[in-house]
N, C-alpha and C positions, 0 to 999 in steps of 0.2 A: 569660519562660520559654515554650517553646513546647510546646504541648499534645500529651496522650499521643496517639496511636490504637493502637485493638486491632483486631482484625478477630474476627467471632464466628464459632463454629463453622463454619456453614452459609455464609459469606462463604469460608472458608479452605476446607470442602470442594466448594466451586465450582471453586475455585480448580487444587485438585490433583486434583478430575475431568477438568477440562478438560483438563490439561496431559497427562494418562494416555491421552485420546483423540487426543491431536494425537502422540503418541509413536506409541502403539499402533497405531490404526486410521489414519495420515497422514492425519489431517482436519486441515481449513482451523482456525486459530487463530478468525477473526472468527464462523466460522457455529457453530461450537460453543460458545464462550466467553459471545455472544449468545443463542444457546439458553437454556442454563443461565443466563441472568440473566433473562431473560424469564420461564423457569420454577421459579424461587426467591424467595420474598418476603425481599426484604434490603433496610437504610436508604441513603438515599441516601449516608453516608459511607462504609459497608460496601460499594456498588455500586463506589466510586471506589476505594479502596484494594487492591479487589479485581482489579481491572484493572491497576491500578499492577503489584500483584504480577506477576499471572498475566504479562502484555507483558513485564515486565522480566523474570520470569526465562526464558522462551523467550529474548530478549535475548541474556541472562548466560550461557546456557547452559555453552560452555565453559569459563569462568571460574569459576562454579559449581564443576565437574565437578573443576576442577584442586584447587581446596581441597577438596571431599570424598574426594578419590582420596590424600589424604593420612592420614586417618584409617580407610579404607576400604579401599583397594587398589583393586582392577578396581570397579568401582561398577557395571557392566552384568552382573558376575558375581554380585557378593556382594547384591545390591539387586532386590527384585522391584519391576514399575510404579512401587505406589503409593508405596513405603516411597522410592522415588528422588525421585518427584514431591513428595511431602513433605520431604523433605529440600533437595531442589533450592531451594524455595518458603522454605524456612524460610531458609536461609543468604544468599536476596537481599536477604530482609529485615534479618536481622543485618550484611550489609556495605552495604548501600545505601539505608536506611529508617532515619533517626535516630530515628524519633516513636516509633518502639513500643518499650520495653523489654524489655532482655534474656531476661529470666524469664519474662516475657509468651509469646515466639515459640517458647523451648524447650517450656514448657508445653502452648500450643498445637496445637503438633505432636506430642508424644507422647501426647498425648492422642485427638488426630484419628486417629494409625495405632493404637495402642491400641482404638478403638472400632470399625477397620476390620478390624485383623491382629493383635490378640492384644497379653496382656503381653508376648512374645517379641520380635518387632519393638517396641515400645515402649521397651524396653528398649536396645534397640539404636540408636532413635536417639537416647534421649538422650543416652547415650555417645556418639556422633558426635554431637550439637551439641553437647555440650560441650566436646569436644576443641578445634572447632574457636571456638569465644568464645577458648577459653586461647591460640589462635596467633595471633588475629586484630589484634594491634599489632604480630606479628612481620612477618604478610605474606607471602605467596607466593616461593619462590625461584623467581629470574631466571631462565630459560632462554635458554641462550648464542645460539642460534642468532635469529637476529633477526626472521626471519618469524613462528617460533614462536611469542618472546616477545610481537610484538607480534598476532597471535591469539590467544592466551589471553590478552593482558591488554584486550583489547576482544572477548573472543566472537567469531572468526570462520573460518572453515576457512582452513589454509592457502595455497593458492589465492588466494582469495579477498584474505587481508591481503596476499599478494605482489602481484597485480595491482595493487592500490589505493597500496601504498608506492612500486613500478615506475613509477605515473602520477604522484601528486603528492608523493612525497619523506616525509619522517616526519613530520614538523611540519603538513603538511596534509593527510596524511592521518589522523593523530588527529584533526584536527576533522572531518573526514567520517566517523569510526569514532563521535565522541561523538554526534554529531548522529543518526546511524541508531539509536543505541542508547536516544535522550531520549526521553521519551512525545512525543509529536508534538501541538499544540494542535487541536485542533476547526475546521476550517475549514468553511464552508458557501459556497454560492453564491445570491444573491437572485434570483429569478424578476422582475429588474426590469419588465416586462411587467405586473407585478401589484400590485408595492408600491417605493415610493422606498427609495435607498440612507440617503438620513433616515431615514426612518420604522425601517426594519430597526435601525439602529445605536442609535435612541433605545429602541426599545421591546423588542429583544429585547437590549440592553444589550451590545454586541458592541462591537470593533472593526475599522476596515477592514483587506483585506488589504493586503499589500504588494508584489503584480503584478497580478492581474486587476481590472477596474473592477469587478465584481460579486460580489469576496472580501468575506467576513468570519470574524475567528475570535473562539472565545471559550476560555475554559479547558477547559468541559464543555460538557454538553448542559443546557441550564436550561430549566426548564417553560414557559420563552416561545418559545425555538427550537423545545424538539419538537412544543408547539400550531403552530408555521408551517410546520413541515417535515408536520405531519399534513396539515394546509389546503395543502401546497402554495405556500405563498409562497417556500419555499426550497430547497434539497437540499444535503444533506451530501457536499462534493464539495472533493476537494486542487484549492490554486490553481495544480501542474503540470496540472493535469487543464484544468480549465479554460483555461487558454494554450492548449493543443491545439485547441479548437473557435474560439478566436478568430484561429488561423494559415490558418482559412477566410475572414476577411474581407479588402475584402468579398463580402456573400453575394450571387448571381446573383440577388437578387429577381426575381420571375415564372418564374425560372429551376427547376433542379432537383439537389439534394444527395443524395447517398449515402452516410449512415453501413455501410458496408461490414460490419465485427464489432462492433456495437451493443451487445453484452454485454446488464446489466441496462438500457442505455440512460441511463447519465448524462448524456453527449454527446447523445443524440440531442437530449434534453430542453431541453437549453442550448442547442440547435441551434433547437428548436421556441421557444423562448423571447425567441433573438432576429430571429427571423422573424414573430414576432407581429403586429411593424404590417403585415404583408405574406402575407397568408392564402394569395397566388396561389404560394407556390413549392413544388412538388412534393418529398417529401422523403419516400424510401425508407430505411428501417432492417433489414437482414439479421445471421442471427446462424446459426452451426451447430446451434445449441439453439433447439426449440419454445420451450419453457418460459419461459427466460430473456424470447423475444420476445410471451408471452401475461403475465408481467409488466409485463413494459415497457406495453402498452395498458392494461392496468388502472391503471397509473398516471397514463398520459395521460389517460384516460376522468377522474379523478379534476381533474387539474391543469388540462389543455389540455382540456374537453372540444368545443370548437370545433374545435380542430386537427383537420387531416388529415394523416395518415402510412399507407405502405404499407410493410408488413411482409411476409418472406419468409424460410424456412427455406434456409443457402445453404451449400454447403462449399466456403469461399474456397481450401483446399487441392487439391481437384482440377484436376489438367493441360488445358489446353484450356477452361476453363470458358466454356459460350456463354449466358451472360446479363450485359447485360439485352439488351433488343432494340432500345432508342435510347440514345447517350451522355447520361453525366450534364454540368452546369455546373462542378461541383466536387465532390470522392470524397472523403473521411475514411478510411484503413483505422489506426486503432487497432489493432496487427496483435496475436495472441499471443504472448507472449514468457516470458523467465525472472522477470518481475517483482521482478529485483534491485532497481531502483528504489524498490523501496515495503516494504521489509525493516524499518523505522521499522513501520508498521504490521500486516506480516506474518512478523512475524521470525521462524519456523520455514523463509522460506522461503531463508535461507544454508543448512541444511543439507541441502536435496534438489536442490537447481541443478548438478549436475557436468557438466565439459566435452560428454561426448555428448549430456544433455540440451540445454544450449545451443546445440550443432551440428543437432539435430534439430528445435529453434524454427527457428534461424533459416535452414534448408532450407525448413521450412514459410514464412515470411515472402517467402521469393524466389519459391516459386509464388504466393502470394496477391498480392503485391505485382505480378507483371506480369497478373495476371487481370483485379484493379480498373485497369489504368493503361489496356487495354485498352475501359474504361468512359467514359474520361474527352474530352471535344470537343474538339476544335483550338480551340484558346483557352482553354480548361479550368485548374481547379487542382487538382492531388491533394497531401493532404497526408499523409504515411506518421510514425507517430509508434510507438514503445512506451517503455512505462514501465520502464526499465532504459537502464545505461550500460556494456553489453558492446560490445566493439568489433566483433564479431562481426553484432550484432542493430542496429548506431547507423552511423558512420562506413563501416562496410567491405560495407554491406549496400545503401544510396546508392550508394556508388563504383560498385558490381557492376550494380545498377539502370541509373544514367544513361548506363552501357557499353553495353549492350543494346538502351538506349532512349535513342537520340541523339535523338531528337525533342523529350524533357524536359529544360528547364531550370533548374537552383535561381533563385528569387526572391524576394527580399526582401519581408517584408511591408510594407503602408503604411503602418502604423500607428507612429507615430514610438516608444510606449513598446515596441512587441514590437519592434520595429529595434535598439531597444538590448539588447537580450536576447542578439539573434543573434551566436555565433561565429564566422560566415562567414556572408555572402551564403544569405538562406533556413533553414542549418540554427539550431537554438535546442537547446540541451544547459541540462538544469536538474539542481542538484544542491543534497542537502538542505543542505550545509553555507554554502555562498554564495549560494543564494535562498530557505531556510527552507520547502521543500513537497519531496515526493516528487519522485526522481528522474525527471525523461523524455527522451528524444531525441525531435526534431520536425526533419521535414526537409518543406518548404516549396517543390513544383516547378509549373511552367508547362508544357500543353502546346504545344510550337509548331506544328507541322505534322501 
């Protein structure tokens, strides 16, 4: 028999804060959801099922939506934040959480808006959840129109299911729809430089990945990964992620690397990490944000504190940009994009990505993209990647590049396990349902002359 869970109060209203701040205020799912767990004393089972919830129903959303709009009507009319957020939260549970019992989640939730918004709202939702227990063997009616259907019954804007049906047909793209929509395992990346892929796998109980030599995932985060990840023997990093800094080797030893949009510097670190038998290579990390790049050294000060890196505030989007003042060996721009890709772990962000957004990334990427190419030696390697698989921001944004800059030519990596990876000659397209990590495009050039 398999065992109850409940979730406790203070776990449930974690839960339906978070999801009211990421409605309300368009905050980021991670930095909030993280917040509020950091500053909530809850059990280590409470922390997980808590997460389960909160991702999945960001997930579900429209599917959600469609079964409460049946007992409801307009649910954005009739429904204030919380009394939706609770609701939303409750009914993921009841259609997609076997362990917790019925009476449990109804309870639960009338109870939490209850103590938030009155017998009144209380009231009301119990009536709506209970409506919806009594239709839940009947099931959703089908919506004839085929996009439709197949958006609301996997959660995703129109748009968005049309494109994905357009590319791989029904039958594969339901498994690209299950896949974004599954909690995703825990990957990390090992600071081999500091500890064996042994040592990692025995002691922090993991198993390896299944594309980078320096993956590992586990189900959670267990008190041995976050002791390493504190010390730095590891970083929590997707094994797409990681591909992309290995589309650099090899590395110009003595040479000199430019992580171009460094973010919080996952890349760079990997970058710094496998450079380590080789102190002599120059390696510059620029980002648009101070902050992000006064992070980023404090982590290295922690991890690398021998390393040398030179950091610079940079906006890769301006016209003409005149820096640096000598070519690099090989350029990284991890450029900004719509972060379709990684909707598995950001999954609010299907519903703020629309077409002009997209067009307005990847206008931004065509300036950035010939600033750093500008960067890069005669003989040089740039490698252009983002984490999304718009045609717009992958495929059509190359073509446009190597048009412009007939100097650059796609090239295969050496590396016989990323060779197999590749689509074509240099490009690597990863996708969660046929390599199990977040989506990215990597495109892989040479320059010549």
């Amino acid at each position: 028999m398999a065992s109850v869970e409940t979730t406790s109060h203070a776990a449930r209203r974690v839960v339906v804060e978070a999801l009211v701040r990421v409605e309300q205020d368009n905050a980021y799912s991670h930095v909030v959801f993280d917040h509020l767990l950091r500053t909530t004393p809850l059990s280590d089972p409470d922390r997980r099922l808590a997460t389960r919830i909160f991702y999945g129903t960001l997930a579900m959303q429209r599917h959600l939506d469609a079964w409460l709009s049946r007992p409801v009507g307009d649910l954005e009319q009739r429904t204030e934040p919380w009394v939706r957020a609770t609701l939303r939260a409750a009914v993921y549970q009841l259609l997609f959480l076997d362990r917790t019992p019925t009476h449990a989640v109804v309870h639960s939730a009338v109870e939490l808006v209850k103590a938030q918004r009155g017998r009144g709202a209380a009231g009301f939702t119990n009536a709506v959840l209970r409506a919806i227990v009594k239709q839940r063997e009947a099931g959703l009616p089908v919506p004839t129109d085929p996009v439709v259907r197949f958006g609301v019954q996997h959660s995703l804007p129109d748009a968005m299911a049309e494109t994905v049906l357009a590319r791989f047909g029904e039958e594969e793209a339901s498994r690209w729809a299950e896949a974004v929509n599954a909690p995703p395992n825990l990957t990390a990346r090992v600071n081999l430089s500091r500890v064996s892929m042994e040592e990692a796998l025995r002691e922090w109980q993991a198993e390896p990945g299944a594309l980078a030599p320096a993956a590992i995932t586990l189900p959670t985060l267990n008190p041995a990964l976050r002791q390493a990840t504190d010390a730095g023997s590891c970083a929590i990093q997707d094994e797409g992620s990681q591909v992309v800094v290995h589309c650099l080797e090899p590395l110009p030893l003595g040479g000199s690397v430019w992580d171009a949009c460094a973010g919080q510097g996952g890349k760079t670190m990997h970058l710094l990490d496998l450079l380590a038998p080789d102190p002599t290579t120059r390696v510059w990390a620029t980002d648009l944000h101070h902050r992000k790049l006064e992070r980023l050294r404090k982590r290295l000060n922690k991890v690398f504190p021998r390393a040398t890196l030179n950091t610079k505030a940079l906006d890769l989007g301006q016209q003409g940009l005149n820096w640096p003042s000598e070519p690099f060996d090989a350029v990284l721009l991890d450029a900004p994009c719509s972060g379709l890709g990684v909707i598995r772990r950001h999954p609010e962000t299907r519903w703020r990505r629309d077409l002009p957004t997209i067009e307005a990334l990847a206008a931004l990427q065509h300036v950035a993209l010939r600033n750093v190419a500008a960067a890069v030696k005669v003989g040089g390697l740039l490698v252009y990647a983002v984490c999304t698989n718009t045609a717009q921001e992958s495929v059509a944004q190359v073509e446009s590049f190597l048009q412009d800059c007939p100097d650059f030519r796609l090239e295969s990596s050496p590396l016989p396990w990323l060779m197999a990876l590749e689509s074509a000659p240099g490009l690597v397209e990863l996708l969660p349902h046929r390599h199990g990590c977040d989506g990215f495009f990597i495109a892989r050039m040479r320059r010549q002359s």
